[in-house]
PDB file of N, CA, C and O in Angstrom:
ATOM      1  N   UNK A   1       0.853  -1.180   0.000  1.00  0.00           N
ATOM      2  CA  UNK A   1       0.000   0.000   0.000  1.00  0.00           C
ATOM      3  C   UNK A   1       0.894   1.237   0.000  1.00  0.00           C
ATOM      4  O   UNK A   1       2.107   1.162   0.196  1.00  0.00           O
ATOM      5  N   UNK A   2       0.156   2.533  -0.259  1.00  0.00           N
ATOM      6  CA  UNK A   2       1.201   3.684  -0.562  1.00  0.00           C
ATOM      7  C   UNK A   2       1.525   4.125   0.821  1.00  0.00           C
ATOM      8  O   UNK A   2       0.924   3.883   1.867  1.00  0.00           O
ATOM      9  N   UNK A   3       2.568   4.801   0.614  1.00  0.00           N
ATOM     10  CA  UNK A   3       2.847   5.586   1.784  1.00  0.00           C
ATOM     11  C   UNK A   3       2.096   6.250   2.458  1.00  0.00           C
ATOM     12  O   UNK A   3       2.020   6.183   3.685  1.00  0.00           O
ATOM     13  N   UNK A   4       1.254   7.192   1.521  1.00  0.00           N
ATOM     14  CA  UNK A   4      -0.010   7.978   1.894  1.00  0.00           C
ATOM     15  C   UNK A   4      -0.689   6.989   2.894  1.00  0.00           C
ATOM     16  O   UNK A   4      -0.420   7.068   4.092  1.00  0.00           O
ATOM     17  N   UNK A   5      -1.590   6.031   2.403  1.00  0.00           N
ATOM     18  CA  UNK A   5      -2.477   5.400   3.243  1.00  0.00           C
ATOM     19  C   UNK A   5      -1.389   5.018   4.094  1.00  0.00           C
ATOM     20  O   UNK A   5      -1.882   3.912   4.318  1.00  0.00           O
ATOM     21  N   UNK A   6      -0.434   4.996   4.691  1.00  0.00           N
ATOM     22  CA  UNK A   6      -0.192   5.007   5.820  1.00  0.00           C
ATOM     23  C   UNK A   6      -0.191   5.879   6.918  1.00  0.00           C
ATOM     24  O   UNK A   6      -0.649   5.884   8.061  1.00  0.00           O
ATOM     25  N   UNK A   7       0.723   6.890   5.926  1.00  0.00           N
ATOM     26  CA  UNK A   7       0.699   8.208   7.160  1.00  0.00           C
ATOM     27  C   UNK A   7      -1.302   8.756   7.297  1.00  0.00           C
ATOM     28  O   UNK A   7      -1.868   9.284   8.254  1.00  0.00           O
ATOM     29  N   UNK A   8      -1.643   8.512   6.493  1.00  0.00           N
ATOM     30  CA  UNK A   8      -3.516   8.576   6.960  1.00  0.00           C
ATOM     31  C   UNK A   8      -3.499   7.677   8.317  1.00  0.00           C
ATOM     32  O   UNK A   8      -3.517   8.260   9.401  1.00  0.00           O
ATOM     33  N   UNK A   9      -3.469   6.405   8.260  1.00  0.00           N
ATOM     34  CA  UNK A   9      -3.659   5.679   8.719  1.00  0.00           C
ATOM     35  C   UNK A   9      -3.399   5.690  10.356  1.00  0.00           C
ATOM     36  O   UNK A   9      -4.066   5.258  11.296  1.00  0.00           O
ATOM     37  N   UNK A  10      -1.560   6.689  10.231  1.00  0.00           N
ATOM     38  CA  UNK A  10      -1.259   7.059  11.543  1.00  0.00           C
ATOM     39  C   UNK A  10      -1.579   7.809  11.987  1.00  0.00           C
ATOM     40  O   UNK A  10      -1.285   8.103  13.146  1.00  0.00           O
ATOM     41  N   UNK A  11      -2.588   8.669  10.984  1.00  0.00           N
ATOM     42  CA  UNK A  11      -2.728  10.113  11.501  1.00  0.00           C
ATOM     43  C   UNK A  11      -3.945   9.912  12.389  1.00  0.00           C
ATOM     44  O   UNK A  11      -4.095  10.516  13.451  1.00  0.00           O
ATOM     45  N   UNK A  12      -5.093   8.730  11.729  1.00  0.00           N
ATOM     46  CA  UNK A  12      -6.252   8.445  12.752  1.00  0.00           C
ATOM     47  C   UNK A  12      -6.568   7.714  13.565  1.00  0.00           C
ATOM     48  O   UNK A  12      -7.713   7.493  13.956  1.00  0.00           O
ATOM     49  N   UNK A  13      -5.215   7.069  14.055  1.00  0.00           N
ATOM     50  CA  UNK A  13      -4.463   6.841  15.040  1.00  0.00           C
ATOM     51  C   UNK A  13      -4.690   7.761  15.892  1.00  0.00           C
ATOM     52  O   UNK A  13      -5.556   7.942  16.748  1.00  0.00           O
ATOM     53  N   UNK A  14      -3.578   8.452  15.454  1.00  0.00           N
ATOM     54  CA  UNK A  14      -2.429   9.836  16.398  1.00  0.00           C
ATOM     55  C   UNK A  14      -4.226  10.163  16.914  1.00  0.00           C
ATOM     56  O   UNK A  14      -4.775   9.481  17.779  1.00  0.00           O
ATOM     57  N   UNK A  15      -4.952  11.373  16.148  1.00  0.00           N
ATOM     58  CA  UNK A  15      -6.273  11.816  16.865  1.00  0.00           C
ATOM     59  C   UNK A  15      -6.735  10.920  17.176  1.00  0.00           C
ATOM     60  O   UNK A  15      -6.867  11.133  18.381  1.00  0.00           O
ATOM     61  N   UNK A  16      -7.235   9.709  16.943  1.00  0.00           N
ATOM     62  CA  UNK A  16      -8.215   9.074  18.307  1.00  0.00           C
ATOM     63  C   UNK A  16      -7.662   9.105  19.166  1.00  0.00           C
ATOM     64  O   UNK A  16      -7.960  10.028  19.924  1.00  0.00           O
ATOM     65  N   UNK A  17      -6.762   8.355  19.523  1.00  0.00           N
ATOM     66  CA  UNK A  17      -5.384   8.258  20.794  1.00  0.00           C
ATOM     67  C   UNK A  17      -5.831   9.818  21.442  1.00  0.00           C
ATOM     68  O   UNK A  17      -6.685   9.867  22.327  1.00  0.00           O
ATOM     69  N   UNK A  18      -5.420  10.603  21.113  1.00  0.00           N
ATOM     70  CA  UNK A  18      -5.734  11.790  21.594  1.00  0.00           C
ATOM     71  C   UNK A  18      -7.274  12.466  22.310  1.00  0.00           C
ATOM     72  O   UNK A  18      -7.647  13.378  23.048  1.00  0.00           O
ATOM     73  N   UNK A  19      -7.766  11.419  21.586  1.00  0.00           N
ATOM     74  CA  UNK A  19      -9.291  11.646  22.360  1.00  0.00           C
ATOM     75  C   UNK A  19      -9.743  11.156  23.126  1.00  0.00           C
ATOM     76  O   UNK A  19     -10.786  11.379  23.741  1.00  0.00           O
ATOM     77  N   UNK A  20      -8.484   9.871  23.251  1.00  0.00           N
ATOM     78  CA  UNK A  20      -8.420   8.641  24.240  1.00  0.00           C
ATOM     79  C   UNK A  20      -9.911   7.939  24.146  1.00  0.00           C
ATOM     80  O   UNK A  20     -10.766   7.758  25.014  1.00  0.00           O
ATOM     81  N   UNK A  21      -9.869   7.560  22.497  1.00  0.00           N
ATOM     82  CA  UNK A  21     -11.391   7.163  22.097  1.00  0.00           C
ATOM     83  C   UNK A  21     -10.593   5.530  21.398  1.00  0.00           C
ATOM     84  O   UNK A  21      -9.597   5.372  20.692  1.00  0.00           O
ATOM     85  N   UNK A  22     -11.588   4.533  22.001  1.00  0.00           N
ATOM     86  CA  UNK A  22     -11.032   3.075  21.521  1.00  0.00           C
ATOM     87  C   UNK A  22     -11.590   3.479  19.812  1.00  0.00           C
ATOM     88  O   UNK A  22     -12.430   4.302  19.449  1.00  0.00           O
ATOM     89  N   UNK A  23     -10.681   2.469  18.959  1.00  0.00           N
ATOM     90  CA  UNK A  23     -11.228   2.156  17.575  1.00  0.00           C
ATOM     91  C   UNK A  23     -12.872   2.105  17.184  1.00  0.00           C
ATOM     92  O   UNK A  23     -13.385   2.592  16.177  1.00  0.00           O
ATOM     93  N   UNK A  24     -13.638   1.275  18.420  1.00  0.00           N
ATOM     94  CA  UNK A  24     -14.846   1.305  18.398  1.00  0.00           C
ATOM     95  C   UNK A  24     -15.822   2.448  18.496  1.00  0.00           C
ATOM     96  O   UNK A  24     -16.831   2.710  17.841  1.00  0.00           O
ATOM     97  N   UNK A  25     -15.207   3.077  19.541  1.00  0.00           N
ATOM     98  CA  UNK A  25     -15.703   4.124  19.454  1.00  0.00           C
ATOM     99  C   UNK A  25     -15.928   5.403  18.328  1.00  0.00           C
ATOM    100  O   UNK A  25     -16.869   6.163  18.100  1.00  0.00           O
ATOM    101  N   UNK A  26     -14.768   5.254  17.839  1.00  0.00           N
ATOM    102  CA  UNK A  26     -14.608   6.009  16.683  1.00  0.00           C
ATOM    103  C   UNK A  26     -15.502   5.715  15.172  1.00  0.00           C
ATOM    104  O   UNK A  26     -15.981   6.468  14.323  1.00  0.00           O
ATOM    105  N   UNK A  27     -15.445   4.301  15.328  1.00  0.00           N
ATOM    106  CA  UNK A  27     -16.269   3.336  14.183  1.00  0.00           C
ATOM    107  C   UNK A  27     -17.719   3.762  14.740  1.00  0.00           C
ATOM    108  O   UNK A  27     -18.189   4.542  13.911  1.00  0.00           O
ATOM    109  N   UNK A  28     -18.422   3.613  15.570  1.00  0.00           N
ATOM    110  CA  UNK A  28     -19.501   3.879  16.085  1.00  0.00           C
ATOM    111  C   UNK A  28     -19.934   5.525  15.393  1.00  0.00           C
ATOM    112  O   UNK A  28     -20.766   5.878  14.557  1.00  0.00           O
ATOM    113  N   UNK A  29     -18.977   6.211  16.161  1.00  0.00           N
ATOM    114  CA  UNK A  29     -19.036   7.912  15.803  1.00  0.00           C
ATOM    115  C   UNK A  29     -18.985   7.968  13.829  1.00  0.00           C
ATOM    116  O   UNK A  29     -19.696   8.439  12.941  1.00  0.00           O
ATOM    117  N   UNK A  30     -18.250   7.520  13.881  1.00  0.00           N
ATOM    118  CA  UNK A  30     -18.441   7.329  11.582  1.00  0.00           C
ATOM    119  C   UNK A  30     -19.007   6.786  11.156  1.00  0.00           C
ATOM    120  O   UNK A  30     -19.024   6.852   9.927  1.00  0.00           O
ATOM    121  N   UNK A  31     -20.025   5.704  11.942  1.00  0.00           N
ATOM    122  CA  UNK A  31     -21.036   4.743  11.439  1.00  0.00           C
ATOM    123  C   UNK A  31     -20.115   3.920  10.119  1.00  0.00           C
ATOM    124  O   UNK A  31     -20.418   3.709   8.944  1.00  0.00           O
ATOM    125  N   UNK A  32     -18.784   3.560  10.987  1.00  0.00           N
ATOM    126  CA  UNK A  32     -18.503   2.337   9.986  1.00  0.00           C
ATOM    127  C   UNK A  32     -17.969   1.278  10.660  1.00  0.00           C
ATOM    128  O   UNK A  32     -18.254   1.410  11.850  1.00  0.00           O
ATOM    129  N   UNK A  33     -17.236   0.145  10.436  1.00  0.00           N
ATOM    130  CA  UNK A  33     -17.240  -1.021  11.210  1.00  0.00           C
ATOM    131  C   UNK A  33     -15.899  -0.755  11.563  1.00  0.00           C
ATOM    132  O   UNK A  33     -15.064  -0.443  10.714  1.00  0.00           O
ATOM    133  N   UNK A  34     -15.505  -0.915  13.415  1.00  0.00           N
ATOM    134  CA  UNK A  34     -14.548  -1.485  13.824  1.00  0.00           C
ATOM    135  C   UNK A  34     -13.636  -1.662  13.040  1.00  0.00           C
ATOM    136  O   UNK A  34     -12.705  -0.860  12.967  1.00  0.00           O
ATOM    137  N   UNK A  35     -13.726  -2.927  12.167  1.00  0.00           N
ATOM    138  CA  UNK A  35     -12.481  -3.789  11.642  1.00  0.00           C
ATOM    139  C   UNK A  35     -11.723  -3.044  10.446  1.00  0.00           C
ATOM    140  O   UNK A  35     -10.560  -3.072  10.043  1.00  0.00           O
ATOM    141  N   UNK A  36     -13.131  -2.216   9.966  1.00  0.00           N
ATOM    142  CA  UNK A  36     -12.293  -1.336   8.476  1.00  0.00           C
ATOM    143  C   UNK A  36     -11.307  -0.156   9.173  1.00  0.00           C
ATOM    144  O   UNK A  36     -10.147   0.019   8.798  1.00  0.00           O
ATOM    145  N   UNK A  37     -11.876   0.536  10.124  1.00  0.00           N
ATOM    146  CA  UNK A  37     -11.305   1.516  10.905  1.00  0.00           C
ATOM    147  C   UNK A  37      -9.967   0.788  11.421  1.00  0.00           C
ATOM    148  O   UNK A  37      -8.944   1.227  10.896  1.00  0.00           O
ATOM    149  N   UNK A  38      -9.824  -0.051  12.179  1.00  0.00           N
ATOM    150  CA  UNK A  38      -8.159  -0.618  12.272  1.00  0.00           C
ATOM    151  C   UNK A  38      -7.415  -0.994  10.939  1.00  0.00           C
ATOM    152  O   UNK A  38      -6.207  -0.757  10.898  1.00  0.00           O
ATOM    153  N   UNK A  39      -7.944  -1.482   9.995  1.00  0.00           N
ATOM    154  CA  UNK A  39      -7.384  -1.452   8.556  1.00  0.00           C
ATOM    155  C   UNK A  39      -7.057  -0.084   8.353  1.00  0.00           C
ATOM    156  O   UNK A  39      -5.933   0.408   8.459  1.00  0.00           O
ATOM    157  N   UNK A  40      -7.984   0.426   8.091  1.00  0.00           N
ATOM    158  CA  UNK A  40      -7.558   2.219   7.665  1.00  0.00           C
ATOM    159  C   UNK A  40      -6.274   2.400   8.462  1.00  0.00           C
ATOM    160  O   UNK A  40      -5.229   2.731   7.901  1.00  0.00           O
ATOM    161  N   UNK A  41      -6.343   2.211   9.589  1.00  0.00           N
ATOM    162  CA  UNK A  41      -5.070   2.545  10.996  1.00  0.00           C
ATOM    163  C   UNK A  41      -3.654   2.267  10.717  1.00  0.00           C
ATOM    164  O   UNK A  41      -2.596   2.875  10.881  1.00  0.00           O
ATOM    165  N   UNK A  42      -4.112   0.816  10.104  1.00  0.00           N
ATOM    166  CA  UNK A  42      -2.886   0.315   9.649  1.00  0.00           C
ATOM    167  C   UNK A  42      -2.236   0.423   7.996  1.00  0.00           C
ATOM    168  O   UNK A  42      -1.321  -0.311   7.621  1.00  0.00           O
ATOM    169  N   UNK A  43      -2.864   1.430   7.140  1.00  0.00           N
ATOM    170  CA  UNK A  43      -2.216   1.460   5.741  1.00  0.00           C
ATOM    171  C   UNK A  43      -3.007   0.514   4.768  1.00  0.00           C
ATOM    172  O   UNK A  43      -3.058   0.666   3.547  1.00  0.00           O
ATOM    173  N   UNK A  44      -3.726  -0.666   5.616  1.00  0.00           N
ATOM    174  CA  UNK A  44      -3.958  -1.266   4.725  1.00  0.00           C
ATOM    175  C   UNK A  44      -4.994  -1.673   3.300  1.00  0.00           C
ATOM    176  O   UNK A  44      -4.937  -2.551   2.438  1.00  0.00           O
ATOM    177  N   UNK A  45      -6.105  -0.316   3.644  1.00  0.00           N
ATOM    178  CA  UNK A  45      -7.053  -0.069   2.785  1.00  0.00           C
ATOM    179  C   UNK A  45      -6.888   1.267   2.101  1.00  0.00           C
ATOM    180  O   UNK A  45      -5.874   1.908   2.376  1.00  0.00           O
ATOM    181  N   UNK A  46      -7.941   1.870   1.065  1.00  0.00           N
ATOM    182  CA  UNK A  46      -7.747   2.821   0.432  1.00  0.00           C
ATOM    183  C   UNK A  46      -9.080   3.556   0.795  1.00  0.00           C
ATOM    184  O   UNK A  46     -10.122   3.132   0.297  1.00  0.00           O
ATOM    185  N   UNK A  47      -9.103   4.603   1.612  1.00  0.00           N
ATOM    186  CA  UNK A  47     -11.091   5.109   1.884  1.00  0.00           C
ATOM    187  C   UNK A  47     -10.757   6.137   1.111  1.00  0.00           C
ATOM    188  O   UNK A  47      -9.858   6.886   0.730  1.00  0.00           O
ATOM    189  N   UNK A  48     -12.271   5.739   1.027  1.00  0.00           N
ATOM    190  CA  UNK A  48     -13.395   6.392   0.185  1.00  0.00           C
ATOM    191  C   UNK A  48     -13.062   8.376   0.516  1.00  0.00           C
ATOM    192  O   UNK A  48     -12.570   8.984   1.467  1.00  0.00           O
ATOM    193  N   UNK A  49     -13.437   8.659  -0.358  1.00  0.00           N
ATOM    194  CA  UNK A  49     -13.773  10.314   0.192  1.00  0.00           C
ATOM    195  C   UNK A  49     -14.701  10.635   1.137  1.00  0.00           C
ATOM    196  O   UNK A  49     -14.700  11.528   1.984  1.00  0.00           O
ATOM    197  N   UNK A  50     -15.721   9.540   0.802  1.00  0.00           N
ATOM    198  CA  UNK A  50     -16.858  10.024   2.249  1.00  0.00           C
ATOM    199  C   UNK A  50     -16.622   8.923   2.893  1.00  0.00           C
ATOM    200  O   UNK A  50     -17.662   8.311   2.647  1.00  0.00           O
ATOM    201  N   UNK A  51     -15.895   8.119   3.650  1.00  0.00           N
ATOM    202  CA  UNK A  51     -15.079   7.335   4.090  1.00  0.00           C
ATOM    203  C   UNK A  51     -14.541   8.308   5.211  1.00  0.00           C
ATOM    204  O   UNK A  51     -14.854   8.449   6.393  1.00  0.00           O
ATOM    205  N   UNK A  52     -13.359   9.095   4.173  1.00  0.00           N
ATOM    206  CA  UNK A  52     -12.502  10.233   5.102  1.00  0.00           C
ATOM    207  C   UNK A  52     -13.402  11.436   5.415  1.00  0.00           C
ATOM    208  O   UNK A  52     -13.009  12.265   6.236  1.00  0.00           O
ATOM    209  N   UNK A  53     -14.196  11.529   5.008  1.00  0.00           N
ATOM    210  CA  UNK A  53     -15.415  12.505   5.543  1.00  0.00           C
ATOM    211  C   UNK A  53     -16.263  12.318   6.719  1.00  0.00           C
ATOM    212  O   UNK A  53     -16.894  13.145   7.378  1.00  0.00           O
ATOM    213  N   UNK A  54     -16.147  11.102   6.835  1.00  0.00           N
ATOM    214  CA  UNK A  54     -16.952  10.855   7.997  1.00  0.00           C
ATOM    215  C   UNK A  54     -16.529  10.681   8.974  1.00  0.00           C
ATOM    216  O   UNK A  54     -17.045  10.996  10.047  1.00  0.00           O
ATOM    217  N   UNK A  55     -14.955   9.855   8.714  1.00  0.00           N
ATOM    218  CA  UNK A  55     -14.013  10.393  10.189  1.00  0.00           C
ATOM    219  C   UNK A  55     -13.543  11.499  10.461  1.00  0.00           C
ATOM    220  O   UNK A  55     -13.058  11.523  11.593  1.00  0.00           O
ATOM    221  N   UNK A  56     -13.462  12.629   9.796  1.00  0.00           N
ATOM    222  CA  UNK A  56     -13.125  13.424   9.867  1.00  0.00           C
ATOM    223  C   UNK A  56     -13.909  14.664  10.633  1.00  0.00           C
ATOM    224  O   UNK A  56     -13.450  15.667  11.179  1.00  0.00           O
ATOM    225  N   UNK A  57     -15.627  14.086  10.418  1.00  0.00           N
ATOM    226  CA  UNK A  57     -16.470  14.484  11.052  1.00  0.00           C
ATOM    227  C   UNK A  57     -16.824  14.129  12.424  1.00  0.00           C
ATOM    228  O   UNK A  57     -17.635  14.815  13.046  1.00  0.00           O
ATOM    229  N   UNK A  58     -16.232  13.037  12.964  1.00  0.00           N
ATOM    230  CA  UNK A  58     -16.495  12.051  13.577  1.00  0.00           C
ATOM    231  C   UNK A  58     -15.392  12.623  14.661  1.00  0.00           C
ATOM    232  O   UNK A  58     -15.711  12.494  15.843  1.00  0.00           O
ATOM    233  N   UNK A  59     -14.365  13.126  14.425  1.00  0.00           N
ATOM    234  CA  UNK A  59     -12.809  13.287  15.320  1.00  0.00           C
ATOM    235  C   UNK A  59     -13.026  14.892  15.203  1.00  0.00           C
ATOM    236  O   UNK A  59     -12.384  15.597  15.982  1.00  0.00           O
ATOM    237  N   UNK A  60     -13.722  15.379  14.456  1.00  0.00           N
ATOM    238  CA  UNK A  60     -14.469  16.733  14.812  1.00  0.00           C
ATOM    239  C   UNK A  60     -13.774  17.630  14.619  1.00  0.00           C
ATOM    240  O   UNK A  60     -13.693  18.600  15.373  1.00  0.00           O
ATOM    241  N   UNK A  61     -12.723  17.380  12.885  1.00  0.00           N
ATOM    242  CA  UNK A  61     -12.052  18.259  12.511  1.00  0.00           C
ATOM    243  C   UNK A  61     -12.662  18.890  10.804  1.00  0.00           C
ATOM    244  O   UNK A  61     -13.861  18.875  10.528  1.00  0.00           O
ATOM    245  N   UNK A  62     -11.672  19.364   9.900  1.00  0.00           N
ATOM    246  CA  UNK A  62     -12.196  19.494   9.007  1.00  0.00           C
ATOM    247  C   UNK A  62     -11.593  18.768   7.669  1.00  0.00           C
ATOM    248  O   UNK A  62     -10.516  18.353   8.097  1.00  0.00           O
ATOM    249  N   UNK A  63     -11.633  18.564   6.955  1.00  0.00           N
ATOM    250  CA  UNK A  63     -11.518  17.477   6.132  1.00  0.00           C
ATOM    251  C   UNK A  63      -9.663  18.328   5.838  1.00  0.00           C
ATOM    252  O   UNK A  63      -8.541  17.853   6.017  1.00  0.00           O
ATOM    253  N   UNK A  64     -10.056  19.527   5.402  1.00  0.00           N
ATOM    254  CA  UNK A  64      -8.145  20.067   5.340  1.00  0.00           C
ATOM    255  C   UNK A  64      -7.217  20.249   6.288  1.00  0.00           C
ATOM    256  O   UNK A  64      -5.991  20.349   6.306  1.00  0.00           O
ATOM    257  N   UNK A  65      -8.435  20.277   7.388  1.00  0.00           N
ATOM    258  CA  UNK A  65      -7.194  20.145   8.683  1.00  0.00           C
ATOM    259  C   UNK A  65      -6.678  18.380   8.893  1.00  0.00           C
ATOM    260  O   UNK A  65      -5.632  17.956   9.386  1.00  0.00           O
ATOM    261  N   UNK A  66      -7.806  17.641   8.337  1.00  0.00           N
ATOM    262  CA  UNK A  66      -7.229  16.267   8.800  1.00  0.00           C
ATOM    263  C   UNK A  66      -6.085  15.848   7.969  1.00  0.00           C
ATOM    264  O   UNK A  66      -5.003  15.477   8.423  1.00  0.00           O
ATOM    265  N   UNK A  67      -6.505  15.962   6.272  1.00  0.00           N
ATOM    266  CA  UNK A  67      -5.578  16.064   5.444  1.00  0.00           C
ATOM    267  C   UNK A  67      -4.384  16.641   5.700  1.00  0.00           C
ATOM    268  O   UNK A  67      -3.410  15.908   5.529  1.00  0.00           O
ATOM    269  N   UNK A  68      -4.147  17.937   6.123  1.00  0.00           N
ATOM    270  CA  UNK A  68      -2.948  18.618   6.343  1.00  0.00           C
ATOM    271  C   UNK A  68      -2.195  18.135   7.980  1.00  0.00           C
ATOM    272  O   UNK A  68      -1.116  18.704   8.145  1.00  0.00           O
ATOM    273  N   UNK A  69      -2.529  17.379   8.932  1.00  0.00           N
ATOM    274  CA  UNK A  69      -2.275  16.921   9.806  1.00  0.00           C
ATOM    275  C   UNK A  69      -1.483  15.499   8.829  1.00  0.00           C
ATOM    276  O   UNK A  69      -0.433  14.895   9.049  1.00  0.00           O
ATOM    277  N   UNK A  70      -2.013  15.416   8.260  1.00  0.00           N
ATOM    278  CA  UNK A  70      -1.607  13.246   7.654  1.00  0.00           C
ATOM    279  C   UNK A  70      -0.509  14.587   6.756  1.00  0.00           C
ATOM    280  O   UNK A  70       0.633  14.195   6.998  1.00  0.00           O
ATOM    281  N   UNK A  71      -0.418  15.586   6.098  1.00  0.00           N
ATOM    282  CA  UNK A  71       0.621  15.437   5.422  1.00  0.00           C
ATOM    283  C   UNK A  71       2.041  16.301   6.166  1.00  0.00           C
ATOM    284  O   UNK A  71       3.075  16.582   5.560  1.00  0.00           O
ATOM    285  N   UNK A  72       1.797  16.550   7.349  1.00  0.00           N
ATOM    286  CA  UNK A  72       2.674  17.045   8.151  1.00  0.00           C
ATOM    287  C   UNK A  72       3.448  16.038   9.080  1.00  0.00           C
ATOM    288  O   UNK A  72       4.547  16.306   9.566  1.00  0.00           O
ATOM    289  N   UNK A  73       2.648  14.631   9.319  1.00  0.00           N
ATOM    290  CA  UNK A  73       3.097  13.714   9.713  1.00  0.00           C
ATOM    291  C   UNK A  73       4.167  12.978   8.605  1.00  0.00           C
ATOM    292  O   UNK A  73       5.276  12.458   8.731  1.00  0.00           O
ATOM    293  N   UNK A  74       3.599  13.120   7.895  1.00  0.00           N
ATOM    294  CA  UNK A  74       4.780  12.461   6.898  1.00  0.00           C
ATOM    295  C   UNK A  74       5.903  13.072   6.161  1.00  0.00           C
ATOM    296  O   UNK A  74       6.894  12.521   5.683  1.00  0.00           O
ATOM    297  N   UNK A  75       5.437  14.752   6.161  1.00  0.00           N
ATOM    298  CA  UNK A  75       7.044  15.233   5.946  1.00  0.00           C
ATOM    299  C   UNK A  75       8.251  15.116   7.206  1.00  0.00           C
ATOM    300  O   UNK A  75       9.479  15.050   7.144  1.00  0.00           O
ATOM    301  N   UNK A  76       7.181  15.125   8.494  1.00  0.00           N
ATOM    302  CA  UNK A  76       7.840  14.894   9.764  1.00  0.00           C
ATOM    303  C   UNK A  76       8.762  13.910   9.478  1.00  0.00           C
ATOM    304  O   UNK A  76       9.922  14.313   9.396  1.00  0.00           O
ATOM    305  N   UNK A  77       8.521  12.407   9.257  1.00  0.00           N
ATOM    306  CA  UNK A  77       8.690  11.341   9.627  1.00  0.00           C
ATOM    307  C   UNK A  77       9.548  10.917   8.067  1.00  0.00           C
ATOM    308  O   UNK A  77      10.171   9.856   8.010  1.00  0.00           O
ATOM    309  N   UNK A  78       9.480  12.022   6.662  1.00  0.00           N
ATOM    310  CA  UNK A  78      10.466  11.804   6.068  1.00  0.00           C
ATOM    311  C   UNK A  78      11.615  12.365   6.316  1.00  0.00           C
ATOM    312  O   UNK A  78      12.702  11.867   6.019  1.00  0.00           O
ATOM    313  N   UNK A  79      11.378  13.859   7.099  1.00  0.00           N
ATOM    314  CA  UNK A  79      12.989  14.319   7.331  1.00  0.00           C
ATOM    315  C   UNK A  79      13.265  13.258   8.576  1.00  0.00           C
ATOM    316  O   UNK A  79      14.165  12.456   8.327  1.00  0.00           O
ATOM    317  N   UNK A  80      12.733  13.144   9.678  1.00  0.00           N
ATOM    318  CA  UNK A  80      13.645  11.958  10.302  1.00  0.00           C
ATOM    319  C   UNK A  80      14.642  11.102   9.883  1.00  0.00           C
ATOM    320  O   UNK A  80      15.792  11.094  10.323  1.00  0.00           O
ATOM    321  N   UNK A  81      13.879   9.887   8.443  1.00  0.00           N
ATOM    322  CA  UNK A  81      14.514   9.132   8.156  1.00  0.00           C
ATOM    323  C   UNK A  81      15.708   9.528   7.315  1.00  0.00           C
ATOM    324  O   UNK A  81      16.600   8.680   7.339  1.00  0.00           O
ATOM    325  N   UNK A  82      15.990  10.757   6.467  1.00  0.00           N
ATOM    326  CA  UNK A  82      17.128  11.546   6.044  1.00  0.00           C
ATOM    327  C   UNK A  82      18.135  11.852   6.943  1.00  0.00           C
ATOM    328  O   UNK A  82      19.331  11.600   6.798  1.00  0.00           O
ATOM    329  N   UNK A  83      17.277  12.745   8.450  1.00  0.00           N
ATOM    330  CA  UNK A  83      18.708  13.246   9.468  1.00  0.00           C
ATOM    331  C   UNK A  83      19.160  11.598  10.115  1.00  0.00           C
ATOM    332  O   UNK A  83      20.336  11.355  10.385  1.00  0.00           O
ATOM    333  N   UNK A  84      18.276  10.766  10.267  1.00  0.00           N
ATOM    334  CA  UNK A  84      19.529   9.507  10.302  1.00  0.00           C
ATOM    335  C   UNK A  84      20.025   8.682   9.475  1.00  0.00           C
ATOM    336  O   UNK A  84      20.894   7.988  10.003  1.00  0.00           O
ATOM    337  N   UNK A  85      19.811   8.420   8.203  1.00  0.00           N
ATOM    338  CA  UNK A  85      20.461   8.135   7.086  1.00  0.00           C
ATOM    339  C   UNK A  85      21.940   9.119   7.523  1.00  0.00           C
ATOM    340  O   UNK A  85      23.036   8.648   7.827  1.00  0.00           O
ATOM    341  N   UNK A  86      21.529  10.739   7.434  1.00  0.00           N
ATOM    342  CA  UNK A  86      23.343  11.129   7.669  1.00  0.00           C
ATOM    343  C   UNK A  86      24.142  11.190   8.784  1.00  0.00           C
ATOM    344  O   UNK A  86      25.330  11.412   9.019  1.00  0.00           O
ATOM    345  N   UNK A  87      23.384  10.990   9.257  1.00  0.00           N
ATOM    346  CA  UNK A  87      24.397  10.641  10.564  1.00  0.00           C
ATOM    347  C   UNK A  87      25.148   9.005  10.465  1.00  0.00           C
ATOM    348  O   UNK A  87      26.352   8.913  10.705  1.00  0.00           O
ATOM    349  N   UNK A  88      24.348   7.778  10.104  1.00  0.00           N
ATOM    350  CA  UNK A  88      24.730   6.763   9.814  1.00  0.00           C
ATOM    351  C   UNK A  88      26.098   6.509   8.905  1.00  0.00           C
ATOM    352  O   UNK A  88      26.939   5.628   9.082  1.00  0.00           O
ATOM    353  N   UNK A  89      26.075   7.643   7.774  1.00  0.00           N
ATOM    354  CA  UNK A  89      27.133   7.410   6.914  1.00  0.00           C
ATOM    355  C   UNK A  89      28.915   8.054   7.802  1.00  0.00           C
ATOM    356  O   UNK A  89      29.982   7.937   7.199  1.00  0.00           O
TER     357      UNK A  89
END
């Protein structure tokens, strides 16, 4: 799966965690199932637009703030893997 659906994946993570809301709960709040919501978590599916609309509604942000949260996590987490790549060499 792409990178993207991952850093998504961590990103609705990172906010539930933060809401200190179980997976279920969150699935409940988006009216979608548990099991797709830990898939999503983990990279391993591709959602829908109203998919990400509904968690997004659900974690009670806005669809560009959630987006721009998932793509700040992953420039994060690409310069990481660069500043230790140079230090390694």
């Amino acid at each position: 799966m792409s990178d993207l659906c991952h850093y998504f994946g961590l990103t609705i993570r990172q906010v539930r965690e933060l809401k200190r809301w179980s997976q279920e709960t969150l699935a409940e709040s988006a009216d979608l199932n548990r099991s797709y919501v830990g898939e999503i978590e983990r990279g391993k599916v591709i959602p829908s637009l109203v998919t990400i609309d509904k968690l997004s509604l659900a974690l009670g942000m806005s669809l560009p703030e959630l987006l721009a949260h998932c793509e700040q996590l992953r420039r994060a987490r690409t310069a990481l893997v660069f500043d230790l790549a140079s230090i390694a060499c």
